[in-house]
N, C-alpha and C positions, 0 to 999 in steps of 0.2 A: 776462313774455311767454314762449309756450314756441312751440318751432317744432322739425319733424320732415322730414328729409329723405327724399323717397320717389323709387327709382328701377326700370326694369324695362329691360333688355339688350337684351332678345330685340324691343321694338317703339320700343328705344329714344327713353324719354319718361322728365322727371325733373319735378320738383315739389317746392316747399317749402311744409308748410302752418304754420299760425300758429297761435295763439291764446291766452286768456287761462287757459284750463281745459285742465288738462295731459292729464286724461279725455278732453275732448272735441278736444283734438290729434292723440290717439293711435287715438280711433274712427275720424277724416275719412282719417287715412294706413291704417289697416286697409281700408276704405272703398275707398279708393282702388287699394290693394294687388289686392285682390280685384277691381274692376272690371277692370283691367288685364291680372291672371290670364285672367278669363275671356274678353277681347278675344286674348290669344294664344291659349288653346284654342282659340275658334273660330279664327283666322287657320291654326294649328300643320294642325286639323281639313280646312281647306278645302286647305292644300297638298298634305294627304298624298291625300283624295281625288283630288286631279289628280295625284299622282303613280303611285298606285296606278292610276285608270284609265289614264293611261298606258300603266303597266306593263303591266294586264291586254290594253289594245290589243295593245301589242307582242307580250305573248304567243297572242294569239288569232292576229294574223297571224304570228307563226313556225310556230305550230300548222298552220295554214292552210297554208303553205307547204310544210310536210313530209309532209301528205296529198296535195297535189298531187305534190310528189315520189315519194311510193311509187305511186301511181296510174299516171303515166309512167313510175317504174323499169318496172314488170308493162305496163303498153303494150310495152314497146320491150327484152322480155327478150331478143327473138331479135336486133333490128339491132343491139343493143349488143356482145353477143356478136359479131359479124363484124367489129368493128373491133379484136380482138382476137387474138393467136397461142397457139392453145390448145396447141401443140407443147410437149412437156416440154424443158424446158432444164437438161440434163445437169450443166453448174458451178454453175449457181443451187443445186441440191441437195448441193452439194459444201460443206466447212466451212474457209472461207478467213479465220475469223480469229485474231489473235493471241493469244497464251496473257494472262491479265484479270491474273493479279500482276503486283506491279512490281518490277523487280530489285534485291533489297537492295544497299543501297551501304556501305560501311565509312567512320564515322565521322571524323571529324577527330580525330588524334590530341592528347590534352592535351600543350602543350610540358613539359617538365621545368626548372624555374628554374636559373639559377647558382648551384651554392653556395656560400657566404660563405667569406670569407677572412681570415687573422688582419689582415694585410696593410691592411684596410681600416678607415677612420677611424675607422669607429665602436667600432670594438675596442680604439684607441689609447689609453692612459692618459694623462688631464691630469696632467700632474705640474708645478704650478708652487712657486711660491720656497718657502713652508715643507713642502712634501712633501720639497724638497730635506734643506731640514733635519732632517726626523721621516723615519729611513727606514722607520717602521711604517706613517705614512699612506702613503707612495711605495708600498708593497707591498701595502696593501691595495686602492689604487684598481689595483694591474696586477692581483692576483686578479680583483678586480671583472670586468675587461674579458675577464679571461680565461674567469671564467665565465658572461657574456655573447655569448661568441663558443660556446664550448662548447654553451649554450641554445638560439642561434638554429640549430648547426648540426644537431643533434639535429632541430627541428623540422623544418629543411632535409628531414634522411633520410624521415621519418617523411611530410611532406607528395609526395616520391618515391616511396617507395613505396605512397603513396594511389594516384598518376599511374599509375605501373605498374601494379597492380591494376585500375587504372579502365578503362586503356589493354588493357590484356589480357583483361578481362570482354567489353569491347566487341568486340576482337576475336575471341573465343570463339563470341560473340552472331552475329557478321558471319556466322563459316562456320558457323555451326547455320542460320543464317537461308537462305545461300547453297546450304547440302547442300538444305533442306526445298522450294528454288523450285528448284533443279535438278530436284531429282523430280519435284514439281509439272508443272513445264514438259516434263519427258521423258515422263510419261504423260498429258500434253494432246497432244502431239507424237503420241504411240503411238496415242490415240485418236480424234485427227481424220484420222490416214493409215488407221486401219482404217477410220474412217466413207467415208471419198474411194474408199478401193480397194472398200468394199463398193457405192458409188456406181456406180463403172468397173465392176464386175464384173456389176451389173446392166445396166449399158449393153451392155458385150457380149454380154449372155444376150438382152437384146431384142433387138440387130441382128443377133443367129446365129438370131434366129427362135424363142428359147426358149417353149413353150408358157407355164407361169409366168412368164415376163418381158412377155409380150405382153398378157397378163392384167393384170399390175400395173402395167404401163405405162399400159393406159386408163383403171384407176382413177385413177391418177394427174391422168389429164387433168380427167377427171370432177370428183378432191377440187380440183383449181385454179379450175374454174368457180366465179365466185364468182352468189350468189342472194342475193334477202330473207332477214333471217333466220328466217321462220316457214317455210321450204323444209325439209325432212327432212334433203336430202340423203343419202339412204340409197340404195344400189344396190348388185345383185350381180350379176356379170358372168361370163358362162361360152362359152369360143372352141375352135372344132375347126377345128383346122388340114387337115383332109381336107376338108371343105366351106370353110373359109374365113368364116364365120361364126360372128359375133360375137351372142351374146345378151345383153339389158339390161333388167332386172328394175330398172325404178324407182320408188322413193316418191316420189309427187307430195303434195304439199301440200292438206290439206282447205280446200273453200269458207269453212269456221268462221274459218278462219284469216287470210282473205283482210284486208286492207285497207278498211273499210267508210267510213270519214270522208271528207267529201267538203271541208268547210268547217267553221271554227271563230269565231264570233262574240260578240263584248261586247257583250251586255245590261246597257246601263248602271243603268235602274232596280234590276233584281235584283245587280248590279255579279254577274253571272254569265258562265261560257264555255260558250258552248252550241255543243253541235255539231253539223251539219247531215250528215244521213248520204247515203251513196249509194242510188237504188232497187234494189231486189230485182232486177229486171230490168238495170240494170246492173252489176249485182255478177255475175249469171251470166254476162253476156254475156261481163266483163273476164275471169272466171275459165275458160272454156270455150276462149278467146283463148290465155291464158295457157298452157293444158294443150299446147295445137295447139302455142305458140311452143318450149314446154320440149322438147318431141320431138323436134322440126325440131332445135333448138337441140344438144343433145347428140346427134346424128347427125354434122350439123356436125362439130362439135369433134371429134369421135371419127375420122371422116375425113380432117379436116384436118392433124391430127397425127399419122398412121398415114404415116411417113415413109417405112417398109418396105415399103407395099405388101400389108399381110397381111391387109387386110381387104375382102374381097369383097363381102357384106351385111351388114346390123345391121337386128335385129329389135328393137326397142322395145317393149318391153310398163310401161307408167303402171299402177301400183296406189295405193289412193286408203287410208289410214287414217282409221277413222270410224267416227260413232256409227249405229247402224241408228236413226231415229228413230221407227218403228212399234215397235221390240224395245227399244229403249235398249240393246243389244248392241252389240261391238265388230266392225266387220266388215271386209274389208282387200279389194274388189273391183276388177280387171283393168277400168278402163273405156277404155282404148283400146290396139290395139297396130297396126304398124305393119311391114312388110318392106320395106326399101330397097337398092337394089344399087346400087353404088359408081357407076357410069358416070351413071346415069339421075341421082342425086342430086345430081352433082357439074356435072351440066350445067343445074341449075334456079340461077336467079339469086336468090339469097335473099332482097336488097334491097328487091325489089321485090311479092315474094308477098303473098297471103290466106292467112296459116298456115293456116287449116280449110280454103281451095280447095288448095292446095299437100298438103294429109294428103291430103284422098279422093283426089288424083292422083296420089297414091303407092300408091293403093289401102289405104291404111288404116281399119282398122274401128274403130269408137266408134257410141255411142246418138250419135242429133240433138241430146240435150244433155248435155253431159257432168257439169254440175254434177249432174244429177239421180242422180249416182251407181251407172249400172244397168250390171251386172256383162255382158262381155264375154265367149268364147271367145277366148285371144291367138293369134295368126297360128301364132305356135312356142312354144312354152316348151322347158325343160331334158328333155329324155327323163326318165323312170324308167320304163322297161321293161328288163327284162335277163333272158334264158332260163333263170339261172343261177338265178331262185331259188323255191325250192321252200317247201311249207306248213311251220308252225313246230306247236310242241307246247310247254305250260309245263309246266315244271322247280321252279320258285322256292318252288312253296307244299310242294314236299316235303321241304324244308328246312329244318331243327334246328339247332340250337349243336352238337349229335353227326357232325353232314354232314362230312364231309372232301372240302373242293373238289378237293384236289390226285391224291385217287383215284378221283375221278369219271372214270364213260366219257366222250370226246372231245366225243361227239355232242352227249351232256347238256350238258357244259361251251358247246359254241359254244354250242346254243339257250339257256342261262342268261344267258348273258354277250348274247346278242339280247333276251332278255326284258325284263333289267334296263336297256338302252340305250332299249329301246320305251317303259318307265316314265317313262325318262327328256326323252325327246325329245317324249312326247306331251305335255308341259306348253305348249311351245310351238308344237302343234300340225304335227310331225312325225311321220312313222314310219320304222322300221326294217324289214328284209326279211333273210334268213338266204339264206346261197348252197347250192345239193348240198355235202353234203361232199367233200372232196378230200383233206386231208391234205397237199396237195403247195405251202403256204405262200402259195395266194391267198388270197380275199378270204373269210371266213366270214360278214360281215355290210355291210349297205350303211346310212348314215341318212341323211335325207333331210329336211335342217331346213330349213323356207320363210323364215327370214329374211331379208331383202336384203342385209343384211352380216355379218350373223355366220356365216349358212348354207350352204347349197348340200349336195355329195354327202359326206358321210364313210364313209371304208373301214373298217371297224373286223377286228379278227385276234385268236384267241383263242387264246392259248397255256398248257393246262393241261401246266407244265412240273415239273419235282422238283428239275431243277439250274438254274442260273443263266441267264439271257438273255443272250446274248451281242451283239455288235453285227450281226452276219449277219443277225439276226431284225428288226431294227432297218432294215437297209439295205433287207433285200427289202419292209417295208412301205412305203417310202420310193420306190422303183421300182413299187410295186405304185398307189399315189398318182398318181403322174404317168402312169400307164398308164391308168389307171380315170379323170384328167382330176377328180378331187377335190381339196377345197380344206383338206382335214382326214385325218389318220391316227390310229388310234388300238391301241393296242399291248396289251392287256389278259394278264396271268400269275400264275398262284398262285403264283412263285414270286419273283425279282429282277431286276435290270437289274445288269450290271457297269457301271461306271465309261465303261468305253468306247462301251456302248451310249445312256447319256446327253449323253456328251460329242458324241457325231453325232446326237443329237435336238436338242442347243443350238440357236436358230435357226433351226426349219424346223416347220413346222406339224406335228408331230408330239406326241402325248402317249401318255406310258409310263406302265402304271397295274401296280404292287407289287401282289402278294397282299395286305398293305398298304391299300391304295386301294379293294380289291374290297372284300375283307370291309368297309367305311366305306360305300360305295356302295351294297352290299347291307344294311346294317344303318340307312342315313335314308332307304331304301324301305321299312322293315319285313319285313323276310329275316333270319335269320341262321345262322350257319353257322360254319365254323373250318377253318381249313387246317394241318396239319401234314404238312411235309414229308417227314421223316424214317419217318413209318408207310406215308408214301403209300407210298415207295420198295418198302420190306419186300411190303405189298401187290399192288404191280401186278409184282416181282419173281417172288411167287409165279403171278399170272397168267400170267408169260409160261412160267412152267416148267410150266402143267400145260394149256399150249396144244400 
């Protein structure tokens, strides 16, 4: 008789089968094996389906649930904001924590053992009754002990001076450890009082009414506002403290960009997530909404934390980045802007408005729809009008590797040094404009780069010089900056910068460009040219003597 044990775990069933034919014992438990396999596949099959649909439930409604949430985030961009204090908080920006190492600590010192003594027992000679007698053995067991006591003390020394060594590494180790987190710690120390006192020293520059403190105080407010993050968040900001007026050049976010999902649902047949979108018509409606609430919204803010009182109006101008969908071109149009005066704003109850009834009653301009993207005149923008500047002339193409920049007439130099910045800035669709000459250390050129954060006015000064720059050159472009209400200086010389003159660029939006830099500048435009100092001198020496 033969007989096979057959078991299966997972549906827990056992069976013994029999038989007479050891062949056909072992087919019926294959047999068997196999039907059981295939009743746990299916059962294994049918859980994981319901588990899976499950899961894909659970995922369709989380889905579902975070479409709804972005959809009311953009409902409710402006009331959320009002429960909010967009006011910069001066310690928040402050660096109040502790230095991240941790202060070494000096080790337990290893104890030093007792050393051995003859004195002790173990050292002592047995000398019993016939050592008495043999005074050879009596003396060889006292050597014994005695070079026993000798051995241990030996090692005694030796495991001592291991201690001491060990003891002393470690303490070696402690104050290398201790010098390296004192430093550590003195220049964490050194760097979070510079960070704090640069903090305070902007606070004072804002509350003394500083024109750049006033400026970077709003952005401030501005980078705190928090948005979806398909917002650009990009602006640039420019304040005249004679009119008291604030301008706000902002990116607004493309309709492409907007939130379209409306619902997310499991198609159990296709075991699919499919998503139900929003209509065309309500996508423009939420996004035209949206535009109205963003304006209103950082007006707000901009007012609400203007704690000094310096802001009289804020002009709003929304610019939209996008694809021109007739051209497939990149286009960047002004679709709404807006003039609001402090009092009139401040007395609309914001809670409760129609952001679009709330704009036109601010007298604000936009098309009827604003998704449709149709380009605006804004209320104000940035002036660039200035009496100062006059028609230009190129320089650049009469230019060799033979040219000596540093002997060039004045005139040429400024217009070369405008040419090359026009080259430069027209990539990003800016331009530059050259001033009358003067000579007397204003402004030789203006650029005028439309980006909303990187741009605005820069003063650029050309200084075709033979001796060194010194920091005076430096200073007065730096006063000339804050005079002219730019957000950028730029210091251009065939010749150098001392030491000193970099050392007061550190820090302030200033760039100093080496004869060095030019010649680089003029050479990945395809110019080239050479500057040597030393000929210039000899040259323009001779000019002056046969003037």
């Amino acid at each position: 008789m033969w007989q096979i044990e057959v078991r299966h775990t997972g549906l827990n069933k056992y069976r013994l089968i029999r038989g007479n034919d050891q062949y056909v014992v072992e087919q019926k438990a294959e047999a068997q094996r196999a039907m059981w396999n295939e009743m746990w596949r299916k059962k294994v099959g049918r859980e994981q389906r319901i588990l899976n649909k499950q899961s894909k439930l659970e995922k369709a409604q989380e889905q579902t649930k975070e479409a709804v949430e972005s959809i009311e985030e953009l409902e409710n961009i402006l009331s959320n904001a009002l429960k909010s204090d967009p006011t910069v908080k001066w310690d928040s920006l402050k660096d109040n924590s502790t230095v991240s190492q941790l202060i070494p600590f000096l080790p337990q010192s290893e104890n030093i053992p007792d050393p051995p003594k003859e004195t002790f027992v173990q050292y002592q000679p047995d000398i019993g009754f016939f050592d008495k007698l043999f005074p050879s053995r009596k003396e060889k067991k006292i050597i014994a002990s005695k070079e026993l006591f000798k051995k241990d003390y030996q090692q005694w020394e030796q495991k001592r001076e291991e201690i001491l060594k060990k003891n002393a590494e470690a303490e070696k180790e402690y104050q290398h450890q201790s010098e390296l987190w004192q430093i550590a710690n003195q220049k964490f120390i050194n760097e979070q009082k510079k960070k704090n006192e640069s903090v305070e020293s902007e606070k004072e520059r804002y509350f003394k009414k500083d024109l750049k403190a006033i400026i970077s105080y709003c952005e401030s407010v501005l980078s705190n506002s928090i948005y979806p993050n398909f917002f650009p968040q990009k602006y640039y900001l420019n304040y005249n403290p004679e009119t008291k007026i604030l301008i706000v050049e902002y990116s607004l976010p493309s309709i492409d960009e907007m939130p379209k999902v409306k619902e997310v649902k499991y198609i159990q047949v296709r075991e699919e997530l499919v998503p139900t979108y929003l209509p065309e018509s309500t996508i423009n409606k939420l996004y035209d909404s949206l535009i109205y609430q963003t304006s209103l919204r950082t007006i707000h803010e901009l007012y609400t934390a203007d704690v000094i009182n310096v802001l009289e109006s804020i002009v709003f101008n929304g610019w939209v980045e996008s694809i021109d969908k007739a051209t497939g071109k990149k286009i960047n149009p002004c679709i709404l802007s807006v003039h609001a005066n402090r009092a009139e704003f401040l007395a609309i109850n914001l809670t409760s408005v129609d952001p679009k009834l709330c704009f036109k009653k601010l007298k604000g301009i936009g098309s009827a729809t604003l998704h449709s993207l149709t380009s605006i005149a804004p209320v104000l923008t940035i002036s660039r009008e200035d009496k100062r500047f006059i028609s230009s002339y190129e320089v650049a193409e009469e230019l060799d590797e033979s040219y000596n920049l540093a002997a060039m007439d004045w005139e040429d130099f400024e217009q070369l040094i405008r040419e090359l910045f026009e080259e430069i800035f027209a990539q990003y669709g800016g331009e530059v404009k050259i001033t009358q000459a003067s000579r007397d250390g204003g402004v030789d050129a203006v650029a005028f780069d439309p980006d909303p954060i990187r741009g605005g006015k820069i003063v650029i000064q050309a200084k075709r010089y033979t001796n060194t720059v010194g920091v005076s050159a430096v200073r007065d472009l730096y006063g000339t900056l804050i005079n002219e209400g730019a957000t950028k200086g730029i210091l251009v010389t065939t010749a150098d910068f001392g030491p000193d003159a970099y050392e007061f660029a550190k820090d302030k939006p200033l760039s100093l460009l080496n004869g060095g830099n030019l010649l680089n500048l003029l050479e990945k435009h395809g110019h080239k040219a050479n500057i040597d100092l030393i000929a210039a001198k000899k040259l323009l020496a001779e000019k002056e003597k046969n003037i």
